[in-house]
C-alpha positions in Angstrom: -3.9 -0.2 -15.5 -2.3 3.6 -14.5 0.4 1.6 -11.7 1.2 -1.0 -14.8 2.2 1.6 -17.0 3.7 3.3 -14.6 5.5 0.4 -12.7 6.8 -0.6 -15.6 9.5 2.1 -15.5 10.2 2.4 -11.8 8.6 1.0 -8.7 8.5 3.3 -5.5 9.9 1.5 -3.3 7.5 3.4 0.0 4.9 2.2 -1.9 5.5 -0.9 -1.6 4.4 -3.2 1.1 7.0 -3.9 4.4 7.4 -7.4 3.2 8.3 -6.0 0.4 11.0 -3.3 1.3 12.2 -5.6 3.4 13.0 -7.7 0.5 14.4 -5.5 -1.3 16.4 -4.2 1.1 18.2 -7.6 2.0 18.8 -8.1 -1.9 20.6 -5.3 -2.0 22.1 -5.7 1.2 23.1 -9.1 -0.2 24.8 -7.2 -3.3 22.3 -7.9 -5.8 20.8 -5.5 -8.4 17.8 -7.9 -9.6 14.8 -8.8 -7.7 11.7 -11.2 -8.7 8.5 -10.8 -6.8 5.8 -12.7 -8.3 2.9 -10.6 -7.6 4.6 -7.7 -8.8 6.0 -9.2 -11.7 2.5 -11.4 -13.1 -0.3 -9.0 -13.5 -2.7 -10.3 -10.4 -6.4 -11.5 -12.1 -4.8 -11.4 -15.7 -5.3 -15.3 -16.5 -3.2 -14.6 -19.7 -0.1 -12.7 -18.4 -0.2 -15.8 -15.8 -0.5 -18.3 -18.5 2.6 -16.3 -20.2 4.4 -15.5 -17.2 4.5 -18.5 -15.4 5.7 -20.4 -18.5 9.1 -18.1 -17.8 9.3 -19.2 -13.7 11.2 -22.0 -14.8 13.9 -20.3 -16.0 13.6 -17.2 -13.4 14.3 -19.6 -10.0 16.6 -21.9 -11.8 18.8 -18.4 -12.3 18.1 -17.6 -8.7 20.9 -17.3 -6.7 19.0 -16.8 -3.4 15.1 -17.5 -2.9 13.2 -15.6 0.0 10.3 -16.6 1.2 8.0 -14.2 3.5 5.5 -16.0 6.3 
């Protein structure tokens, strides 16, 4: 609950995972501002924010200019 609150404002990015700053980093690198990461956008074992969130993926990867995907 403290990182949601928190998160909300500003994410660190050395807190985040590699996979993570890696993806960040080729966004910007890429000239975008804006970056959608599921897991950090849907609050993980919230089945309500999923059920409200998801309802808005749609919308978020049909604006997507560029889709990573990590393996």
């Amino acid at each position: 609950e403290k990182n949601i609150k928190q998160w909300q404002s500003i994410i660190p990015i050395h807190e985040l995972s590699a996979v993570f700053q890696d993806a960040v980093y080729t966004t910007h690198a890429m000239g975008f501002n804006f970056i959608w990461i599921d897991s950090l956008c849907i609050i993980q074992d919230d089945p309500q924010d999923w059920l409200q969130e998801s309802k808005a993926m749609c919308q978020v990867y049909k604006g997507a200019v560029c889709n990573i995907a990590a393996s």
